[in-house]
NUTIKOL-545796 format. One line per field, with one value per atom (N, C-alpha, C): residue in one letter; x, y, z; residue number from 1. Coordinates in steps of 0.1 Angstrom, whole numbers, m for minus. Atoms other than C-alpha are relative to their C-alpha. Layout:
BEGIN
code	A:...
u	X:...
v	Y:...
w	Z:...
pos	NUM:...
END
This chain:
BEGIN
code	X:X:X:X:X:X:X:X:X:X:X:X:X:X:X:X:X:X:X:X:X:X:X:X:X:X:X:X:X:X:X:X:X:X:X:X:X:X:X:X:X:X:X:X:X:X:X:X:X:X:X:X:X:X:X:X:X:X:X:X:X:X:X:X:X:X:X:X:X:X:X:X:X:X:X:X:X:X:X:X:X:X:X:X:X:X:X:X:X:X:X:X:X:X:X:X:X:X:X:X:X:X:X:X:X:X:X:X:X:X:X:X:X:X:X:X:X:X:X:X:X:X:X:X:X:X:X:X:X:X:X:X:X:X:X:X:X:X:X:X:X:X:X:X:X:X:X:X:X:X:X:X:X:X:X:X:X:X:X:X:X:X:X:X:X:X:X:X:X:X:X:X:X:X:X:X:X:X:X:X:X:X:X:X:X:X:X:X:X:X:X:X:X:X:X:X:X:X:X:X:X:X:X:X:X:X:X:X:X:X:X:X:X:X:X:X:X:X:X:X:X:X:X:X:X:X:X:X:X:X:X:X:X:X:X:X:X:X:X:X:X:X:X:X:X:X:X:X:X:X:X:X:X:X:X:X:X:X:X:X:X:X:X:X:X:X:X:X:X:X:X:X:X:X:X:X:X:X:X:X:X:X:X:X:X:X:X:X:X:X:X:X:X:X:X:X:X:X:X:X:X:X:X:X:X:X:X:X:X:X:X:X:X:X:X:X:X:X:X:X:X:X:X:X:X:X:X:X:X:X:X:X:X:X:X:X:X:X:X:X:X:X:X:X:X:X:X:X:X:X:X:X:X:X:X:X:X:X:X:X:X:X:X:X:X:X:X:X:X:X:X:X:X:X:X:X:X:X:X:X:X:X:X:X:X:X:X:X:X:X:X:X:X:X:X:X:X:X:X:X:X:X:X:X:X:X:X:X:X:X:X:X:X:X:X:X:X:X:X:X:X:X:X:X:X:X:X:X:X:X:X:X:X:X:X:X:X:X:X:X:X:X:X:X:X:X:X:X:X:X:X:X:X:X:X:X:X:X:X:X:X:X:X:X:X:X:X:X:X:X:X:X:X:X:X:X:X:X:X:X:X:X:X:X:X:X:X:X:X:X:X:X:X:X:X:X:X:X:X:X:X:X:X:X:X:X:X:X:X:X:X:X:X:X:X:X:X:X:X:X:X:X:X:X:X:X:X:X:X:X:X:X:X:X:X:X:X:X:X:X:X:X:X:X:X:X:X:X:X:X:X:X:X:X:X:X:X:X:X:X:X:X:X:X:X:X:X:X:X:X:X:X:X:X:X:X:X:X:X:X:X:X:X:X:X:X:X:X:X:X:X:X:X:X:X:X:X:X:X:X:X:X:X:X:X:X:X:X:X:X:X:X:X:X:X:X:X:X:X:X:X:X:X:X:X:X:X:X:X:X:X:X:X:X:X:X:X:X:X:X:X:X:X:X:X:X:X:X:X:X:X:X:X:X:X:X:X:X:X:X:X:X:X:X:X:X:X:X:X:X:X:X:X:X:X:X:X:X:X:X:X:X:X:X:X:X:X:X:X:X:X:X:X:X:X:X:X:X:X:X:X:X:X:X:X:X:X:X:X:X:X:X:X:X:X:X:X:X:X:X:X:X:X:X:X:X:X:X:X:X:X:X:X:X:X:X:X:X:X:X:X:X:X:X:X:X:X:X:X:X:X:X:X:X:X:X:X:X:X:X:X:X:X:X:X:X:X:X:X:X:X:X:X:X:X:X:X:X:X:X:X:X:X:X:X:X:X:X:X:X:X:X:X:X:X:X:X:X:X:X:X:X:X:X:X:X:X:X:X:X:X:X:X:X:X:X:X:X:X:X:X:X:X:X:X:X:X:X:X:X:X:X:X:X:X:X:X:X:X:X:X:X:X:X:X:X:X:X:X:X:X:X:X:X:X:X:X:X:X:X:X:X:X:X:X:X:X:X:X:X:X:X:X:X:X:X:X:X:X:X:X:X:X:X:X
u	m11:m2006:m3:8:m2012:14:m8:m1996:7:m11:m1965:m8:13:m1981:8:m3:m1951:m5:8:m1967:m16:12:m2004:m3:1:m2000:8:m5:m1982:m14:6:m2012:m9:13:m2039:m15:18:m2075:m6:11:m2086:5:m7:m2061:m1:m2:m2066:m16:14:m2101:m4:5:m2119:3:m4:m2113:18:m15:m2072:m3:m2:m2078:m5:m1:m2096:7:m9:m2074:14:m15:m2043:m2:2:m2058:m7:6:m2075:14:m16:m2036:6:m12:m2028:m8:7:m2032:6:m6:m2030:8:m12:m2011:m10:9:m2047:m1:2:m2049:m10:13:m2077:4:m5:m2075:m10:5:m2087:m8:7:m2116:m13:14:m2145:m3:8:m2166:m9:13:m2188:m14:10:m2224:m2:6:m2224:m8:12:m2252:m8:14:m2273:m15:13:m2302:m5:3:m2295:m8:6:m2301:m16:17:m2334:m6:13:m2348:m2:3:m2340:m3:7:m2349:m8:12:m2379:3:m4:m2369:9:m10:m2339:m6:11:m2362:m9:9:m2384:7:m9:m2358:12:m17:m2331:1:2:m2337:11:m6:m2322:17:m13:m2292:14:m12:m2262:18:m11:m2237:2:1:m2229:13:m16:m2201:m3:m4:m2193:11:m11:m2171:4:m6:m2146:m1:3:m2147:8:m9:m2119:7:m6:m2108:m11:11:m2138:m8:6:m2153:m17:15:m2188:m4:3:m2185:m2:3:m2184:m18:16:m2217:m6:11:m2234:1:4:m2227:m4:10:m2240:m16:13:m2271:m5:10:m2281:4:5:m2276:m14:14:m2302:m5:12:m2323:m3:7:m2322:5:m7:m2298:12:m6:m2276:12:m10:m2249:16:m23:m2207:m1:m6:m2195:13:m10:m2168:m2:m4:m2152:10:m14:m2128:4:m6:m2110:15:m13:m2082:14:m9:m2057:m4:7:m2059:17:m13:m2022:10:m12:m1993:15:m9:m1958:7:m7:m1937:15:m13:m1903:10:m10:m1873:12:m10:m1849:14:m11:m1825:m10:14:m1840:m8:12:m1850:m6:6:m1864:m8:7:m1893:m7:8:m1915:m12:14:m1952:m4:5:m1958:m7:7:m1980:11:m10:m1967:8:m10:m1953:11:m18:m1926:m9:2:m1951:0:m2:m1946:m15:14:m1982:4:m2:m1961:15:m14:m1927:2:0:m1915:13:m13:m1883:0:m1:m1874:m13:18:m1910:m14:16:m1931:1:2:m1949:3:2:m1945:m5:7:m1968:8:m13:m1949:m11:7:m1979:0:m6:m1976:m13:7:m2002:1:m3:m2009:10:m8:m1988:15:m14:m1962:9:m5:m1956:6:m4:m1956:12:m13:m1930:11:m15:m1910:5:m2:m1915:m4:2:m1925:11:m18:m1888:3:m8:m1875:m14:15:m1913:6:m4:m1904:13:m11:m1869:2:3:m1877:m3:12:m1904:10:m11:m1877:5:m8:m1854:0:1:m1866:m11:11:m1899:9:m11:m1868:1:m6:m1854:m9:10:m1885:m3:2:m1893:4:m12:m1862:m2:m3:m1862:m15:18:m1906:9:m4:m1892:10:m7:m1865:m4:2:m1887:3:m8:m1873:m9:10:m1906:m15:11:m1937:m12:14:m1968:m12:9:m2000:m12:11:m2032:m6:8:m2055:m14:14:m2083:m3:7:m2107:8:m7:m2092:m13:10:m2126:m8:7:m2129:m3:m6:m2143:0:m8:m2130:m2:7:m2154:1:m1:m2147:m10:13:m2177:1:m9:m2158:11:m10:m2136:7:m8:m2110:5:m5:m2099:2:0:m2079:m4:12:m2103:m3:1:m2103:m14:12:m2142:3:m5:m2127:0:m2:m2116:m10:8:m2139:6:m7:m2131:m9:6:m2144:m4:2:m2137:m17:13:m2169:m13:12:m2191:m9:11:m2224:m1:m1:m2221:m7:5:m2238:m15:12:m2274:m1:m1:m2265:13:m10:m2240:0:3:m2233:13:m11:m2214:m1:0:m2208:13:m14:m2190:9:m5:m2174:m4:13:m2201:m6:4:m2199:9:m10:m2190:8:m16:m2163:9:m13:m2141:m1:m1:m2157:m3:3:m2165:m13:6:m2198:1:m7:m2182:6:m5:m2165:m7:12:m2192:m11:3:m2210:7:m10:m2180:m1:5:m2186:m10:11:m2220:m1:3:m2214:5:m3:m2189:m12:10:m2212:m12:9:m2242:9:m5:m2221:4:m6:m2213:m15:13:m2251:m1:2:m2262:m15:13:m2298:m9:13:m2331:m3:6:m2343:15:m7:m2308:0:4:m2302:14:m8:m2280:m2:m2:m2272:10:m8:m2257:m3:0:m2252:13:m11:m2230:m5:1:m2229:8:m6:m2223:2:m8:m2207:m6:1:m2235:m3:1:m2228:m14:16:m2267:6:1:m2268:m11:11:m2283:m1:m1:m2289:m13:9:m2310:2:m2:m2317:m8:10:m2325:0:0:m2336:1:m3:m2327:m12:9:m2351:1:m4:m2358:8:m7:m2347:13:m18:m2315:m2:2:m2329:m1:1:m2327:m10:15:m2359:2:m2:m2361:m7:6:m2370:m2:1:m2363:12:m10:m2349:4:2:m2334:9:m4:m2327:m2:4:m2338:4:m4:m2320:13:m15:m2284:m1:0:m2272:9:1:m2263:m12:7:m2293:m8:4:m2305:7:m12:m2271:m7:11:m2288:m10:12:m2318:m1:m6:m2302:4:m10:m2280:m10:1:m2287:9:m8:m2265:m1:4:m2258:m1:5:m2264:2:1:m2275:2:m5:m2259:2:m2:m2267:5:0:m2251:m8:6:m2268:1:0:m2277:12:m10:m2247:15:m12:m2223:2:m4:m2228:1:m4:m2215:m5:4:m2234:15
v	m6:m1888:14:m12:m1857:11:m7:m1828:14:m11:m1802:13:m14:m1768:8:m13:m1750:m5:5:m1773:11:m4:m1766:20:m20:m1722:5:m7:m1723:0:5:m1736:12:m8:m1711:m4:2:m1705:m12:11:m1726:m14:7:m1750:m8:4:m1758:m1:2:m1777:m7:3:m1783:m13:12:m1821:m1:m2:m1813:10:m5:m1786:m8:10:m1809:m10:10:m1834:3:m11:m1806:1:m8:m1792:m10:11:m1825:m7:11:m1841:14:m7:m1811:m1:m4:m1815:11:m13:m1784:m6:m5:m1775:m7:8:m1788:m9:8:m1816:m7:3:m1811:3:4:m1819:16:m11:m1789:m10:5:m1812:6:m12:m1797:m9:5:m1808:14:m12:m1786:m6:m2:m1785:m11:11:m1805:7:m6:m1779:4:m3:m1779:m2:0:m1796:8:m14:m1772:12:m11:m1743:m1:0:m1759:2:2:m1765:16:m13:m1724:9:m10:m1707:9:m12:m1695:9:m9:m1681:10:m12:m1664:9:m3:m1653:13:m11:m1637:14:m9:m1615:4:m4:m1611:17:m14:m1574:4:0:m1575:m4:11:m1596:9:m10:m1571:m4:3:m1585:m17:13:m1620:m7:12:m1644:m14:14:m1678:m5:2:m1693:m17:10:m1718:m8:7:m1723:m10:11:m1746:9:m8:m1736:11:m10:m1714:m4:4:m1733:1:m5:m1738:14:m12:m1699:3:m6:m1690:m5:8:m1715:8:m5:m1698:15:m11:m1663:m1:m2:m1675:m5:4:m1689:13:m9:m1654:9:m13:m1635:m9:3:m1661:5:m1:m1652:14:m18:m1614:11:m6:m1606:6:m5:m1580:m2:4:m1595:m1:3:m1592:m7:10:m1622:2:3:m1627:m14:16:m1661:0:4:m1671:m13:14:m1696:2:0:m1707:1:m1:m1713:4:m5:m1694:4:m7:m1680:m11:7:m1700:3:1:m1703:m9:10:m1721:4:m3:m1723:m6:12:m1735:m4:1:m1749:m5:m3:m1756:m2:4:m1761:m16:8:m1794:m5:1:m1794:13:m13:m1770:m6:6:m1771:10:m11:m1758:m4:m1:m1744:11:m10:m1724:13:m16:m1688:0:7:m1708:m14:10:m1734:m9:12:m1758:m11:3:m1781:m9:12:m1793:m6:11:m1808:m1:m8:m1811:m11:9:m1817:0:2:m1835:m4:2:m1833:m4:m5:m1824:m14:8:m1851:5:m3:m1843:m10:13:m1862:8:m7:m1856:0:1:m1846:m7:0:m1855:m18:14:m1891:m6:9:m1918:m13:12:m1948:m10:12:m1972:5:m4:m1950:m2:8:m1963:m12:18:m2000:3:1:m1991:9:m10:m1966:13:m15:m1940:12:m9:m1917:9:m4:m1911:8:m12:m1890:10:m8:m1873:13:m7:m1860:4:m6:m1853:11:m9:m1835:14:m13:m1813:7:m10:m1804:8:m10:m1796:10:m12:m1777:13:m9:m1757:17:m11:m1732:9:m8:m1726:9:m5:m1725:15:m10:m1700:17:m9:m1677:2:m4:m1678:10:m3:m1668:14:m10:m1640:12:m7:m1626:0:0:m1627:m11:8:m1658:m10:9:m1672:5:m9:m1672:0:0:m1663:m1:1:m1676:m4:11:m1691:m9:13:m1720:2:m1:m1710:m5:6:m1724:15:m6:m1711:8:m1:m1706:15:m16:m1669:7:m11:m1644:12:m17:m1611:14:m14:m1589:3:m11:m1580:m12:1:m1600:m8:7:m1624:5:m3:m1612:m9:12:m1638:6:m5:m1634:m14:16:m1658:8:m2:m1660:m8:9:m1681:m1:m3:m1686:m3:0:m1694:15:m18:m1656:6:m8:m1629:9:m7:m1605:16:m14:m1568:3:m6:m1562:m8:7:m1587:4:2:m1577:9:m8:m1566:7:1:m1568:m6:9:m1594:0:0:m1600:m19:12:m1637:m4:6:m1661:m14:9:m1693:m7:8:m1722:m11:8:m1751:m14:9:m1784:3:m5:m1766:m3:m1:m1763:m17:14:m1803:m6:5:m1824:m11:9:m1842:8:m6:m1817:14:m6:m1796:m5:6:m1802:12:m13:m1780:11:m21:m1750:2:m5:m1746:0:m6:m1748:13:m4:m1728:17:m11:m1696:1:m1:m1706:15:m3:m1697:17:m12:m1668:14:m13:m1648:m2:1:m1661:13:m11:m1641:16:m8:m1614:8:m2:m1608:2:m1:m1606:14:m12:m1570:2:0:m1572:m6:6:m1587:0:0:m1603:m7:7:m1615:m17:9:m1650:m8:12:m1683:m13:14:m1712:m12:13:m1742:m12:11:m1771:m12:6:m1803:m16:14:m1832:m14:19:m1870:m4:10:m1897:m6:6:m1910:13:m15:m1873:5:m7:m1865:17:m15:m1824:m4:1:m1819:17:m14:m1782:8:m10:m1752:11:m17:m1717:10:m6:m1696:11:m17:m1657:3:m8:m1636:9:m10:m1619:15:m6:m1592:2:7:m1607:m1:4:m1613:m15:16:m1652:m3:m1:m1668:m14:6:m1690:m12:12:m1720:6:0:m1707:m15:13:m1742:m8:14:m1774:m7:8:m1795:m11:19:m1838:1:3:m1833:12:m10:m1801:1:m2:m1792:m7:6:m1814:7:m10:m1786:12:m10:m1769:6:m3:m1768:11:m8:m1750:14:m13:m1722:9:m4:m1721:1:m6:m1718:10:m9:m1694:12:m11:m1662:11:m9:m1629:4:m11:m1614:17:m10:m1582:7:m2:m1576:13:m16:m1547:m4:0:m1544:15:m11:m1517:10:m10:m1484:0:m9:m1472:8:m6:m1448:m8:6:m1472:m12:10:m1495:4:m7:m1488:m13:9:m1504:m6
w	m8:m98:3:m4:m78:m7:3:m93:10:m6:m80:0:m2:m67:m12:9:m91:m15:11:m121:0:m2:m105:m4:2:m101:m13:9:m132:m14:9:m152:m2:6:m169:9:m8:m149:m14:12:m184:6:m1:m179:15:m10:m143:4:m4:m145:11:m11:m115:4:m5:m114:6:m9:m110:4:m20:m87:13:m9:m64:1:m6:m65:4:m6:m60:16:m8:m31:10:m11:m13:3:m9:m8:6:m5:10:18:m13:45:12:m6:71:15:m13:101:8:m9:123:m4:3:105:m8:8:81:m16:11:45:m11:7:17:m12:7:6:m4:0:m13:m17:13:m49:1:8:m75:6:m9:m65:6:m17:m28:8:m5:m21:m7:11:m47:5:m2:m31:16:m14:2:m9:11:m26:1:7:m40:12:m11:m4:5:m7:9:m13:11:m27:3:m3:m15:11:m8:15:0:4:0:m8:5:m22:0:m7:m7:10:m8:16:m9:7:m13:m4:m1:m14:12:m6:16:7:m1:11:m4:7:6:6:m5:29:2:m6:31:4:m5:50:3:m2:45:7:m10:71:0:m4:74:m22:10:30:m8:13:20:m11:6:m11:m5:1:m16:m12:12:m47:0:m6:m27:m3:m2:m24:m10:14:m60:m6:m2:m60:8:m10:m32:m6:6:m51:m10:11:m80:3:m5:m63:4:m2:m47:m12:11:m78:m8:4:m93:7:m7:m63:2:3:m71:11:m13:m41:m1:7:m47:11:m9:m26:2:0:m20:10:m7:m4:6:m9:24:4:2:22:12:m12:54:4:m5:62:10:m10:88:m9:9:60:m13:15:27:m7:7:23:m2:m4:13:m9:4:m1:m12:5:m28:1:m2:m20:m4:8:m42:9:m13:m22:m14:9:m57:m14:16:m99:1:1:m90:12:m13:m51:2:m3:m42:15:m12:m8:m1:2:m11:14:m15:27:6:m7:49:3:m9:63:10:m8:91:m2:2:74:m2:m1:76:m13:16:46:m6:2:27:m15:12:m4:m2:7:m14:m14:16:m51:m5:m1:m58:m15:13:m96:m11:7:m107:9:m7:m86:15:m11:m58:10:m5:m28:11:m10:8:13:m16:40:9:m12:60:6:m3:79:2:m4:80:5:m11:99:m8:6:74:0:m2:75:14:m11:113:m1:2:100:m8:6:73:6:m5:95:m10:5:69:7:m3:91:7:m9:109:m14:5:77:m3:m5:73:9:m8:107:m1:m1:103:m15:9:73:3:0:84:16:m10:115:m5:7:95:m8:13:64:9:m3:88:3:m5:106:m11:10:76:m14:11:52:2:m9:82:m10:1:72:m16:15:34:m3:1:37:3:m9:58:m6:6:39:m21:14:4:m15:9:m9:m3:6:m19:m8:8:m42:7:m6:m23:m11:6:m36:9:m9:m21:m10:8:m19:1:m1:m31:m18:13:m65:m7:13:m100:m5:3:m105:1:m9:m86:m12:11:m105:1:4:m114:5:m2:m108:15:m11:m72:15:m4:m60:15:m8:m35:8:m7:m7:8:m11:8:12:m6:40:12:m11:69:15:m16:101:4:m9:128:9:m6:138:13:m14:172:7:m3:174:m3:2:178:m9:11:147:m2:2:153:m13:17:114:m4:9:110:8:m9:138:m4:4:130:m16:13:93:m10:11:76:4:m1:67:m5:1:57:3:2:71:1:7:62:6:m3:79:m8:1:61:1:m1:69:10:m8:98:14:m11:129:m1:m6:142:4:m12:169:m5:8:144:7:2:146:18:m16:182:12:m16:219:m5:m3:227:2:m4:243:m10:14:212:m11:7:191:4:m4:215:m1:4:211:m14:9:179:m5:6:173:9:m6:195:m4:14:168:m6:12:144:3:m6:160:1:3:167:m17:11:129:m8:13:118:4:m2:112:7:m8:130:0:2:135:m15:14:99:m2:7:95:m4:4:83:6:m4:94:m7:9:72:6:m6:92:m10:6:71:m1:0:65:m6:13:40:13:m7:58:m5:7:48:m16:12:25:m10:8:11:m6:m3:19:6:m5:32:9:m8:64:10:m2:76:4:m2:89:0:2:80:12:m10:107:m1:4:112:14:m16:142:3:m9:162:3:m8:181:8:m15:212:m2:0:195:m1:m4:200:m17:17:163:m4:4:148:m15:8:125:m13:12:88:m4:5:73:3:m2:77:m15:7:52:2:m4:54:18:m13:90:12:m4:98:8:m6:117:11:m13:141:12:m13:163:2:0:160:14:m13:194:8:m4:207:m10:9:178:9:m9:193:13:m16:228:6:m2:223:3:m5:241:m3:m3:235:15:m17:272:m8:1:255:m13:13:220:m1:8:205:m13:15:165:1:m3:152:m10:0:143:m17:17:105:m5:m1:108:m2:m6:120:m11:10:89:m13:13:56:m10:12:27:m11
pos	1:1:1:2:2:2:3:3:3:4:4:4:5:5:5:6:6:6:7:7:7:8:8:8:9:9:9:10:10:10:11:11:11:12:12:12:13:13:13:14:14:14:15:15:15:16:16:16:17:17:17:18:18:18:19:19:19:20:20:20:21:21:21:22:22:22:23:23:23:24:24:24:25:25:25:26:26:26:27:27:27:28:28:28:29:29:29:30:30:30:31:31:31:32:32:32:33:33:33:34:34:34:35:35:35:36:36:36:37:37:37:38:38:38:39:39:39:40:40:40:41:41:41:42:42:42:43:43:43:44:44:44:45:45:45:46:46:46:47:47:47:48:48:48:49:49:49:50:50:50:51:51:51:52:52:52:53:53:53:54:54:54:55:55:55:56:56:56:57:57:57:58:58:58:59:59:59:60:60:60:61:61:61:62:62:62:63:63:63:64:64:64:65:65:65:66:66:66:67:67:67:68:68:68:69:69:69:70:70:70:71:71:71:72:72:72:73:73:73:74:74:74:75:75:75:76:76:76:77:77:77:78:78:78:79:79:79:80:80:80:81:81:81:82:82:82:83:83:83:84:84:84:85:85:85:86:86:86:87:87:87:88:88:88:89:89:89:90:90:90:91:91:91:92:92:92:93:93:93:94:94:94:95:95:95:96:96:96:97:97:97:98:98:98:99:99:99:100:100:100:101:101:101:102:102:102:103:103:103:104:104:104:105:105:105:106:106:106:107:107:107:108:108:108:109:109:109:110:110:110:111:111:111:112:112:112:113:113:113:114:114:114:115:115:115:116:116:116:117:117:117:118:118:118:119:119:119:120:120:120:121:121:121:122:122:122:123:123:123:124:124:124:125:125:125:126:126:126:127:127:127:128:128:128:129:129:129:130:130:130:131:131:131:132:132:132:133:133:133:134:134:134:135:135:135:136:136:136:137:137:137:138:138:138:139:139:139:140:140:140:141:141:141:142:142:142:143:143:143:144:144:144:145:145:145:146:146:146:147:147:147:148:148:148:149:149:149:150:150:150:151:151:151:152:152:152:153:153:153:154:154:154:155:155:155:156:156:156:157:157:157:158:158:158:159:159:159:160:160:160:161:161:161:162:162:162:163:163:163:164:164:164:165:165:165:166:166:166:167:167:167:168:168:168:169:169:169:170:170:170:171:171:171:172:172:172:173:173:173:174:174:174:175:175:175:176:176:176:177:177:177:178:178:178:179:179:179:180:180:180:181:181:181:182:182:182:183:183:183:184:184:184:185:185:185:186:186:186:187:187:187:188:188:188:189:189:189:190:190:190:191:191:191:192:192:192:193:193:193:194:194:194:195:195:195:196:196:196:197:197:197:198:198:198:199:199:199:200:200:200:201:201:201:202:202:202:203:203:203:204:204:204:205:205:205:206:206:206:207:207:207:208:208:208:209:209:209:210:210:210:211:211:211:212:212:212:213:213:213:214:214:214:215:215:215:216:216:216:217:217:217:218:218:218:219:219:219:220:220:220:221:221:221:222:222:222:223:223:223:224:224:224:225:225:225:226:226:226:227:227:227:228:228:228:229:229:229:230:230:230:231:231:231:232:232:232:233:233:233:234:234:234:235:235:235:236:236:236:237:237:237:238:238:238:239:239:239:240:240:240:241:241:241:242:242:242:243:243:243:244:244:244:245:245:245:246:246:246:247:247:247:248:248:248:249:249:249:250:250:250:251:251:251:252:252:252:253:253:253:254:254:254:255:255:255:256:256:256:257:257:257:258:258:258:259:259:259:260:260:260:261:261:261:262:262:262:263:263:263:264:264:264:265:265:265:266:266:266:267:267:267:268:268:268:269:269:269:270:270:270:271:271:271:272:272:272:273:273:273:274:274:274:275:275:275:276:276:276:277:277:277:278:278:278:279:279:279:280:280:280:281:281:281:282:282:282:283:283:283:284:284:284:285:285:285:286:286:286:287:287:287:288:288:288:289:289:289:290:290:290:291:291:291:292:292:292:293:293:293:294:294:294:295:295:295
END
């Protein structure tokens, strides 16, 4: 039975072992319609395959962004992978949703929702139950109070968020640690985000960057923050993404001169947008200056 988020955020980092936070955080589905699914190492043999190459350039590695990370549990993984690799690295973690709410509506009704009312649980005398509607829910006609639900309580959720009448927390792994090393932040790879441009010496898409969830031109705006957000020639790009028969299939690429970006390594056959990569053109590469970047 999936557990209530004021159960879940009341529990101890000891207390809240990875198998119940994945299964807290996989019944919650967002506002777009994507679920906060993620497992401990589902890039492990991504790792083994770019070792050397991180490797060899981790001297270099000081800034890194991972985009689009769920609850960020991967991320704690991929900062413990470049400190093995000798990379003296602070990570930026983003995602579309990261902030949310729990809101009591009396001692035994709560509603755990985004910043906009939206509701991703509600818990009625300590069980959770899911606002979000699936296909059976048509055949049984549960979806008629669903929707008259999420009418009614979003307004209001709205107004109580608004005037302080709730507990803000996010959804991110229990797992973060302490030291600073990890910076969360919500960011829409759709949007261009000045705060990120020209920043990073590694970034890192995973599970994000494919035509499940894009059209080309939108992968293509995509890849065009993305690029924007590396700090110059030598930087690095990590596209990857696990299939169904939860194989990893991905490429690490390095930027040019030109601005144009090069296939370091492939691994299981390499990104299935990797072409769009190695297409991409900037209309006019601007890294920025020694000055203008603060270690």
């Amino acid at each position: 039975m999936t557990v209530s988020a004021r159960k879940f955020y009341s529990l101890s980092d000891n207390a809240a072992e990875l198998a119940l936070e994945s299964a807290f955080f996989a019944q919650l589905k967002m506002r777009n319609g994507t679920f906060k699914l993620t497992r401990a190492a589902r890039f492990r043999d991504v790792e083994i395959a770019i070792r050397p190459a991180i490797t060899e350039r981790a001297s270099s590695l000081r800034q890194v962004l991972d985009v689009g990370v769920s609850t960020g549990l991967t991320t704690v993984e991929l900062a413990q992978f470049l400190r093995k690799c000798a990379a003296p690295a602070r990570v930026t973690a983003t995602d579309l949703f990261i902030h949310a709410h729990i809101v009591e509506v009396g001692q035994t009704v709560a509603v755990f929702c985004d910043p906009e009312g939206w509701p991703l649980q509600y818990e009625f005398f300590g069980m959770a139950i899911r606002p979000w509607i699936r296909r059976l829910d048509y055949v049984t006609l549960a979806f008629i109070p669903r929707l008259l639900a999420r009418a009614y309580l979003q307004p209001r959720l709205c107004r109580r968020i608004r005037a302080g009448l709730s507990r803000r927390v996010q959804m991110i792994t229990r797992s973060l640690p302490q030291d600073g090393e990890i910076t969360f932040i919500e960011d829409d790879i759709m949007i261009p985000s000045q705060h990120l441009r020209g920043k990073f010496d590694l970034v890192r898409a995973a599970n994000i960057l494919n035509r499940n969830y894009f059209s080309d031109d939108q992968l293509k705006t995509a890849i065009g923050n993305i690029h924007s957000y590396l700090r110059g020639p030598g930087a690095l790009v990590l596209l990857t993404r696990t299939n169904r028969s939860q194989e990893n299939a991905g490429t690490l690429f390095e930027l040019k001169e030109d601005s144009s970006l090069a296939v370091v390594r492939r691994v299981g056959g390499g990104s299935e947008v990797e072409k769009l990569l190695l297409d991409f053109r900037q209309a006019e590469p601007v890294f920025p200056s020694a000055t203008e970047v603060k270690e």
